[in-house]
C-alpha positions in Angstrom: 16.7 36.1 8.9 17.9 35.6 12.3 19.8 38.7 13.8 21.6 36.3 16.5 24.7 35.9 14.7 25.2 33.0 16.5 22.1 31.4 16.3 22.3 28.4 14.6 18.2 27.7 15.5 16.5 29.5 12.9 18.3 30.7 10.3 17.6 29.5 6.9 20.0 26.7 6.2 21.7 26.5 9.5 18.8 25.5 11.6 16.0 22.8 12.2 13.5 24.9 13.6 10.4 25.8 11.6 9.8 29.1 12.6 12.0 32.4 12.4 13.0 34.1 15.5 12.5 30.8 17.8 15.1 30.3 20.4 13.3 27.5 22.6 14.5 24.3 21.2 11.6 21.7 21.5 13.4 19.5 24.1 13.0 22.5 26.7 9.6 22.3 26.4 9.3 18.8 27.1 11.5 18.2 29.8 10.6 19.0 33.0 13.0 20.2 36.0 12.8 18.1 39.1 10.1 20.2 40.8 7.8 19.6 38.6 8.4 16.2 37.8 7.6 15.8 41.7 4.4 17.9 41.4 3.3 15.6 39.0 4.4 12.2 40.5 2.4 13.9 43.5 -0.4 14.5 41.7 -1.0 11.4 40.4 -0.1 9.8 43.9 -3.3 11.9 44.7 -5.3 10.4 41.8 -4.4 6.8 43.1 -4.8 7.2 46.5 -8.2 8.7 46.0 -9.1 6.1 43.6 -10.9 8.9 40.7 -12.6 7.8 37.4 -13.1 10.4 34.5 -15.4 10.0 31.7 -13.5 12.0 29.4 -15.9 14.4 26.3 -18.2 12.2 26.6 -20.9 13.2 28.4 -21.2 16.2 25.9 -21.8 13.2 23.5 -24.3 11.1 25.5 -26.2 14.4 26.3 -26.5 15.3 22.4 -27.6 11.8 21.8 -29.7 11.7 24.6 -31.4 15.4 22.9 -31.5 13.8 19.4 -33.3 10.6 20.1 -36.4 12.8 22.2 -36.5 15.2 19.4 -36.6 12.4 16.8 -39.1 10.7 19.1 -41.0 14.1 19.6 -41.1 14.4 15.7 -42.6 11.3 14.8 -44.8 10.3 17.0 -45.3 13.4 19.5 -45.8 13.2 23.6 -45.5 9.5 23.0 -42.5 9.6 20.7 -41.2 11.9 23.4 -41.4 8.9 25.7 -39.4 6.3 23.9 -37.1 8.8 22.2 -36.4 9.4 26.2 -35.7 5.8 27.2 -33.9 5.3 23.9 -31.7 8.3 24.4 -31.1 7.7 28.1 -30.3 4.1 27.0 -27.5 5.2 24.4 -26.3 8.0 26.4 -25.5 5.1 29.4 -23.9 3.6 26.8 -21.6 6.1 25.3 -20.6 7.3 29.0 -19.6 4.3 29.7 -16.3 4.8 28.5 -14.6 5.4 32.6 -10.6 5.4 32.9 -9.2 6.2 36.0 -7.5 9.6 36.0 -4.2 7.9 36.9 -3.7 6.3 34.0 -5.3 9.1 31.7 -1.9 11.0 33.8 0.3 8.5 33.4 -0.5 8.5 29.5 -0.3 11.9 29.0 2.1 13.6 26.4 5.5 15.2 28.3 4.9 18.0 26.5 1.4 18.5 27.8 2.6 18.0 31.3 3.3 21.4 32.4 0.0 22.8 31.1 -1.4 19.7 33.1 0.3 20.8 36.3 -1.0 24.6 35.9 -4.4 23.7 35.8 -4.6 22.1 38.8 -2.4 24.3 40.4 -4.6 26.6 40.0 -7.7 25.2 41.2 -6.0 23.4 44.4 -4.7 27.3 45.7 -8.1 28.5 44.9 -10.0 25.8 46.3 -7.5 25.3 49.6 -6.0 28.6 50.2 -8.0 29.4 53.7 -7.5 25.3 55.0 -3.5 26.0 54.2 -3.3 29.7 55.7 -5.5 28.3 59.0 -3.3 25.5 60.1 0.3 26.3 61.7 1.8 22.9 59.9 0.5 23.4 56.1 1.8 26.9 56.1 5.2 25.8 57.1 4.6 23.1 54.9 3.6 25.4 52.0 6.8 27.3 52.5 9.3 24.9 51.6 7.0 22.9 49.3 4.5 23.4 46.1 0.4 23.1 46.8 0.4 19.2 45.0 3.2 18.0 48.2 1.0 20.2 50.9 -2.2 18.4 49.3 -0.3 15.2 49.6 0.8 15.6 52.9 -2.9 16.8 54.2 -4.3 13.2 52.6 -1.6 10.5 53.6 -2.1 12.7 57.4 -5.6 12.7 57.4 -5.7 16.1 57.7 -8.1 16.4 55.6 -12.1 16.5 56.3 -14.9 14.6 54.4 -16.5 17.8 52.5 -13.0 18.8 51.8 -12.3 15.4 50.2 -15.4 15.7 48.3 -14.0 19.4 47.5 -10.7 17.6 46.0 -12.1 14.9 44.4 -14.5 17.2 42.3 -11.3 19.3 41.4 -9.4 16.2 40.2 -12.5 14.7 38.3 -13.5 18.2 36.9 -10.5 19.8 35.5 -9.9 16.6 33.3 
């Protein structure tokens, strides 16, 4: 029983929630405020600009296939089964990874509810990964101060700002945490 006496959330009979003591209606936690709906516009502006692809769980896949077919090869016919389970197993992984969407649409798909929790993990590894290139440069700092790390990351690609092995740097974040 609910000890908000006027909490009509989650008390038996009054409510539609499912579970006791829950005050967060489900529509909170799918909306997001215009901040981070920009973040993530930006984000994905990022993922188009730079043109990523994601193979998404399935390289875990094609590697465990891969590893079956040379241990069935190695336990039939030995070193030579080893061999053809190899090119069988590289043949079907190839073929199981083949399964590339661009990280765009795998954003642009995404759940509203999941958003947020997208948003956080790239936070994350952007302020990690580009912390010293923001604190160096006079412009991003400003930058940073008035706006989140997914507009300064904008801003340093549409402004060039940003240098090959650091491009390299952000396209590994943006293919990895996927």
């Amino acid at each position: 029983m609910c000890l908000w006496w006027l909490c009509s959330c989650c008390c038996p009979g009054k409510g539609k929630s499912k579970s006791y003591g829950s005050h967060v209606n489900d529509e909170a936690l799918v909306n997001m405020d215009p901040q981070e709906q920009q973040d993530y516009d930006d984000l994905r502006y990022l993922s188009r600009k730079r043109d990523i692809k994601v193979t998404i769980r399935k390289g875990t896949t094609a590697g465990v296939a891969a590893g079956l077919s040379v241990m069935t090869g190695v336990i039939v016919a030995g070193p030579i089964g080893a061999v053809v389970g190899g090119a069988i197993g590289t043949a079907m992984a190839a073929n199981i990874a083949k399964n590339v969407v661009s990280l765009n649409d795998l954003l642009e798909e995404t759940p509203p509810g999941k958003r947020r929790e997208v948003l956080q993990l790239f936070q994350e590894s952007f302020k990690e990964e580009f912390v010293d290139t923001i604190q160096n440069n006079p412009e991003l700092k400003l930058l940073m101060g008035g706006a989140s790390i997914f507009g300064v990351m904008r801003y340093m690609v549409d402004k060039e700002l940003i240098q090959n092995d650091q491009l390299e740097r952000l396209d590994g974040i943006l293919r990895k945490v996927v």
